[in-house]
DSSP file (Angstrom, degrees, kcal/mol; ACC not computed):
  #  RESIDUE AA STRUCTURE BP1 BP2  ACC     N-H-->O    O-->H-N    N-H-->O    O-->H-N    TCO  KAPPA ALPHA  PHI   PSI    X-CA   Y-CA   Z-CA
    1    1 A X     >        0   0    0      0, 0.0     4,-2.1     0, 0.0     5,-0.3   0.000 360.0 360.0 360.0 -58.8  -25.5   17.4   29.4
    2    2 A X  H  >  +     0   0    0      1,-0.2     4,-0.7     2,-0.2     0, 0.0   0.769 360.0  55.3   4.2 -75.5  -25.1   15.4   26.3
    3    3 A X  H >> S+     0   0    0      2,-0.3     4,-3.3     1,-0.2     3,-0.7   0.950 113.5  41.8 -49.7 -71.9  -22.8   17.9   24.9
    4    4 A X  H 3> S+     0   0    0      1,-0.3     4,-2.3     2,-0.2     5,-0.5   0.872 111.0  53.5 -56.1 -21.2  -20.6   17.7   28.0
    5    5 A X  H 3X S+     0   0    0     -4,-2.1     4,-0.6     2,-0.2    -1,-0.3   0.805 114.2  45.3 -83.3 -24.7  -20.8   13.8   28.3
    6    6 A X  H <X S+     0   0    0     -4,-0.7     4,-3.0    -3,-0.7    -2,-0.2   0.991 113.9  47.3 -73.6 -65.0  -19.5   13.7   24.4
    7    7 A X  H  X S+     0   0    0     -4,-3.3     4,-2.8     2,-0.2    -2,-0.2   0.902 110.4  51.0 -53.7 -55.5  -16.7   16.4   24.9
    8    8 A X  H  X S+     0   0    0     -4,-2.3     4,-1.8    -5,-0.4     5,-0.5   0.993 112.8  51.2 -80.8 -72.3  -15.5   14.5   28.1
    9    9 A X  H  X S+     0   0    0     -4,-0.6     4,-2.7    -5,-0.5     5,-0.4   0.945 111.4  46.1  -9.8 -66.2  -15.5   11.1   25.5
   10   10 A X  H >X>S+     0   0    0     -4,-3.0     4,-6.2     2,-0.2     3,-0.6   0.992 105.4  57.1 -64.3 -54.2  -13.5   12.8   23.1
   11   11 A X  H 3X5S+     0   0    0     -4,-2.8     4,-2.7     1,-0.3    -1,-0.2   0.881 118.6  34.9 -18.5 -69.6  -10.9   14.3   25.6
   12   12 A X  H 3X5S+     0   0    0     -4,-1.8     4,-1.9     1,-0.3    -1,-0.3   0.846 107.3  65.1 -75.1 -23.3  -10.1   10.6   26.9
   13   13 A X  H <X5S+     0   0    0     -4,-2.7     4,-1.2    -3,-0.6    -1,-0.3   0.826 114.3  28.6 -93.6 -53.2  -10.5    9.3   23.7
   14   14 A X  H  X5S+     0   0    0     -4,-6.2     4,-3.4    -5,-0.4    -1,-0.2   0.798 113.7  67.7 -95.5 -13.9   -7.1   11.5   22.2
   15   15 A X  H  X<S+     0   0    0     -4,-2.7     4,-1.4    -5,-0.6     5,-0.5   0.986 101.5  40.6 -47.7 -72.4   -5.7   11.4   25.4
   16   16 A X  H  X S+     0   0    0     -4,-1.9     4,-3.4     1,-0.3     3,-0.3   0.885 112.8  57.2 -51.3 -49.2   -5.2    7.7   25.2
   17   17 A X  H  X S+     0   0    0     -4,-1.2     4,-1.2    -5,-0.3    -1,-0.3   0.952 106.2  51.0 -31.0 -71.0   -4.2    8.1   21.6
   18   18 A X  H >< S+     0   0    0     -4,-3.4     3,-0.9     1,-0.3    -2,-0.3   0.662 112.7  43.0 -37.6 -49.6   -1.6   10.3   22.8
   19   19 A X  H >< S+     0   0    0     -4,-1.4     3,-1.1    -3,-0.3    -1,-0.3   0.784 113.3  51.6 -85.2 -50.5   -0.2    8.0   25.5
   20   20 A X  H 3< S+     0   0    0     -4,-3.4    -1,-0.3    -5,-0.5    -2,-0.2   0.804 103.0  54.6 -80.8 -10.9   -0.3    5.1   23.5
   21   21 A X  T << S+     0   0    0     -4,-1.2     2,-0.3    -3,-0.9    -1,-0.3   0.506  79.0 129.7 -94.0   5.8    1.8    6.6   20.0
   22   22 A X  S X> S-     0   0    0     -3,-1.1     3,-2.8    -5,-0.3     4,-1.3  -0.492  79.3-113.1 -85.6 127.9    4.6    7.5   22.3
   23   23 A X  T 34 S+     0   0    0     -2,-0.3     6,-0.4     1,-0.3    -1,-0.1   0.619 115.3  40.1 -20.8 -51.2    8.1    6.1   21.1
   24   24 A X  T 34 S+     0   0    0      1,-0.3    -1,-0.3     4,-0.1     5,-0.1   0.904 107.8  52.4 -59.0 -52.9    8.0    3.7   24.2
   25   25 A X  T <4 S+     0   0    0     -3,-2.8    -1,-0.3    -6,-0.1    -2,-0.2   0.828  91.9 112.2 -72.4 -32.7    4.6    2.6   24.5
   26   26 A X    ><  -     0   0    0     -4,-1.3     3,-1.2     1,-0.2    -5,-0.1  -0.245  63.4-148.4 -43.7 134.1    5.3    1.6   20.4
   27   27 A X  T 3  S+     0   0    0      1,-0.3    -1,-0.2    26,-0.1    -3,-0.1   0.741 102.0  59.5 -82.1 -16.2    5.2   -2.1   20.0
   28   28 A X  T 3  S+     0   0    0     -5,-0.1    41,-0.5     2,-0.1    -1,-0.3   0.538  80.0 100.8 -67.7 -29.2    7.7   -1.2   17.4
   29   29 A X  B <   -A   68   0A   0     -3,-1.2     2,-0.7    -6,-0.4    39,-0.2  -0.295  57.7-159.5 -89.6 145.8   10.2    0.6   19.7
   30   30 A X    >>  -     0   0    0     37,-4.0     4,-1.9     1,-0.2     3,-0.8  -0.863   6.2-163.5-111.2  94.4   13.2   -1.8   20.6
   31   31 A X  H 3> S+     0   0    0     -2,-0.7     4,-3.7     1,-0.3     3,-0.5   0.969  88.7  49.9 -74.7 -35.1   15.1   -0.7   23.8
   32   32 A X  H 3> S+     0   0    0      1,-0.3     4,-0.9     2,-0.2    -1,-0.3   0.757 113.7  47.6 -78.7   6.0   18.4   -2.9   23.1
   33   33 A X  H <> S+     0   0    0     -3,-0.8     4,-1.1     2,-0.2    34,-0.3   0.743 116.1  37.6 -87.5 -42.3   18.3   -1.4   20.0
   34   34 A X  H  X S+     0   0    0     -4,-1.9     4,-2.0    -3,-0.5    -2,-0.2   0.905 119.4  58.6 -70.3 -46.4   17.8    2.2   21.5
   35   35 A X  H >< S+     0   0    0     -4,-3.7     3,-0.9    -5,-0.3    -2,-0.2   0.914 108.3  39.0 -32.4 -82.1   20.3    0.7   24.2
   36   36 A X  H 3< S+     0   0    0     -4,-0.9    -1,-0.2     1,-0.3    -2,-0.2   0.589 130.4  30.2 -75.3 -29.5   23.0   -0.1   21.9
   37   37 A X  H 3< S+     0   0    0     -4,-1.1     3,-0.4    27,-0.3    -1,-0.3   0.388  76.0 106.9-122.9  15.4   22.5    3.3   19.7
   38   38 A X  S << S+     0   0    0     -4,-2.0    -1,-0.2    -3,-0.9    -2,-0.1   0.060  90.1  34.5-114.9   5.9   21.2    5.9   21.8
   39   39 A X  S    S+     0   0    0     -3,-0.1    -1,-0.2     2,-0.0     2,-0.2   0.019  82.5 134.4-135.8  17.2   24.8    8.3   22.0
   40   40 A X        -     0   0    0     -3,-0.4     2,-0.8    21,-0.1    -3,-0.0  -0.549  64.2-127.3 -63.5 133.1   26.0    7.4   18.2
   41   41 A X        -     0   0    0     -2,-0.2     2,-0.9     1,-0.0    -1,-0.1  -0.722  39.4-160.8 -61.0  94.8   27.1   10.7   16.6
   42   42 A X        -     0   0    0     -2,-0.8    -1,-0.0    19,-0.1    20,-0.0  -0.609  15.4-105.2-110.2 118.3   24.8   10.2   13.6
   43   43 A X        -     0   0    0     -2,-0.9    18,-0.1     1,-0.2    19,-0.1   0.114  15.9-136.0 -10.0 120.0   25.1   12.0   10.3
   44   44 A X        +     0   0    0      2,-0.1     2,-0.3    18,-0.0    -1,-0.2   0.324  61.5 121.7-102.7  14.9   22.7   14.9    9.3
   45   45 A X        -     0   0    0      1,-0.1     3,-0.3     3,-0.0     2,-0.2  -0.570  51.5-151.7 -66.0 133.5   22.0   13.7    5.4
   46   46 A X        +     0   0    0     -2,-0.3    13,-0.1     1,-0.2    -1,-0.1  -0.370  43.6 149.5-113.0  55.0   18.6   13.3    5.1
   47   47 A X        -     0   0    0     -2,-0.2    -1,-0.2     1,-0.0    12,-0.2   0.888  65.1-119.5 -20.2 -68.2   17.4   10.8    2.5
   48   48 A X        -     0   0    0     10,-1.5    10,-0.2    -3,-0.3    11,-0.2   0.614  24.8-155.1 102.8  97.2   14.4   10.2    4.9
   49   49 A X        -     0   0    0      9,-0.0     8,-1.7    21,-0.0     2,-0.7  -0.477  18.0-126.0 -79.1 159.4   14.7    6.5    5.8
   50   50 A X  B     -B   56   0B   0      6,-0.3    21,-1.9    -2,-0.2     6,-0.2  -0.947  29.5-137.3-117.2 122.6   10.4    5.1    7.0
   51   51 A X  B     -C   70   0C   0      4,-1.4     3,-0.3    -2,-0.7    19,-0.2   0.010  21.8-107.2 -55.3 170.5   10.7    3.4   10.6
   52   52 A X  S    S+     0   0    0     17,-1.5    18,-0.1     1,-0.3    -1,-0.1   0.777 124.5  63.1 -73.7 -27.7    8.9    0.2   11.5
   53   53 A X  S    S-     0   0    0     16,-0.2    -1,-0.3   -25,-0.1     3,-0.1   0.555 126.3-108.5 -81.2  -7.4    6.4    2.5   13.6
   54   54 A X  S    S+     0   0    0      1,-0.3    -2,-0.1    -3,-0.3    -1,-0.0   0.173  77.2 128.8  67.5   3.4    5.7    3.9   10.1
   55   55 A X        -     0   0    0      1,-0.0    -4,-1.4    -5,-0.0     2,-0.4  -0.135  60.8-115.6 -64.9 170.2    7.5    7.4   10.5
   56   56 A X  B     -B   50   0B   0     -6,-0.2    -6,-0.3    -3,-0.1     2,-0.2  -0.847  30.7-168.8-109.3 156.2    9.9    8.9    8.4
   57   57 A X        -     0   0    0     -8,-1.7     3,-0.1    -2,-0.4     4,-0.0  -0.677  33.0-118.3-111.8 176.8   13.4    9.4   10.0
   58   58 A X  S    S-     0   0    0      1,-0.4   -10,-1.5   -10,-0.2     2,-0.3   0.869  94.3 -13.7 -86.5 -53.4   16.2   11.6    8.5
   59   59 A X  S >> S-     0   0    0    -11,-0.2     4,-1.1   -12,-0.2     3,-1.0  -0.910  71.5 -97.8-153.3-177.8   18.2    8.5    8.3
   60   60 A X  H 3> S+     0   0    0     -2,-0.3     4,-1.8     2,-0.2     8,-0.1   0.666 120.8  57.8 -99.6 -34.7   18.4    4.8    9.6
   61   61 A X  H 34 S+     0   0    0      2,-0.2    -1,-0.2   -18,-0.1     4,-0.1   0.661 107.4  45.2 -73.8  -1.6   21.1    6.3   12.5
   62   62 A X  H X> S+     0   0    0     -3,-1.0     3,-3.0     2,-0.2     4,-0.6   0.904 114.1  54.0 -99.0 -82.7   18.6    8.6   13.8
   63   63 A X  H ><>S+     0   0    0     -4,-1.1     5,-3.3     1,-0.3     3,-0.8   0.739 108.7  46.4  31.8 -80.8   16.1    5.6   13.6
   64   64 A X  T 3<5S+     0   0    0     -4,-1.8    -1,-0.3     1,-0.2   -27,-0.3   0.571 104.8  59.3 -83.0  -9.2   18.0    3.5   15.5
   65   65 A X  T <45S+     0   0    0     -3,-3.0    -1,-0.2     1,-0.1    -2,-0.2   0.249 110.6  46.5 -90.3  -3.9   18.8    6.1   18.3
   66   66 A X  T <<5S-     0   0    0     -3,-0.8    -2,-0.2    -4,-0.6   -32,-0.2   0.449 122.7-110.6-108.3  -3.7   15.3    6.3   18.8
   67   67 A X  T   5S+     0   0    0    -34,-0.3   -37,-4.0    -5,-0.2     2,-0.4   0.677  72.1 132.4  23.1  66.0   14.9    2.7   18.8
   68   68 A X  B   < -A   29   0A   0     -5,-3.3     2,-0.3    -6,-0.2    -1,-0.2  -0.957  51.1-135.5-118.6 113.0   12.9    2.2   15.4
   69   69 A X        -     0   0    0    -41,-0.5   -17,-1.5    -2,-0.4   -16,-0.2  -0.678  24.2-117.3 -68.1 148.0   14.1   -0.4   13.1
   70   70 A X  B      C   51   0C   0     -2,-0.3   -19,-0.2   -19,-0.2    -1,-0.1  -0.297 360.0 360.0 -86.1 152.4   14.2    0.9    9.5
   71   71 A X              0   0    0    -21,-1.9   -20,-0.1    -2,-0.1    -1,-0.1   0.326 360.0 360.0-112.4 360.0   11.7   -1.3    7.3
């Protein structure tokens, strides 16, 4: 019983993780920013720019199409 009451813990316990890192749910995530960039053709050199959520991007227009400012 334990066992099951622990398992059933953990479940919600990355569930919620999950639900909460999602681009949207990021306090990080900007919609006029996603607004404003979200069908730019964006280059495929991949320096690797680091979002504000702390992610890597390929580059600051991929970033900004997701709506993640570049730090």
């Amino acid at each position: 019983m334990r066992n099951k009451i622990f398992n059933t813990f953990l479940l919600v316990l990355v569930l919620t993780f999950i639900l909460t890192s999602c681009k949207k749910g990021n306090s990080c995530y900007n919609e006029e920013l996603y607004q404003k960039h979200k069908n730019d053709i964006c280059p495929m050199d991949c320096p690797g720019v680091v979002g504000c959520d702390g992610k890597t991007y390929c580059n600051g227009c991929i970033a900004m199409a997701h709506g993640i400012s570049i730090q």
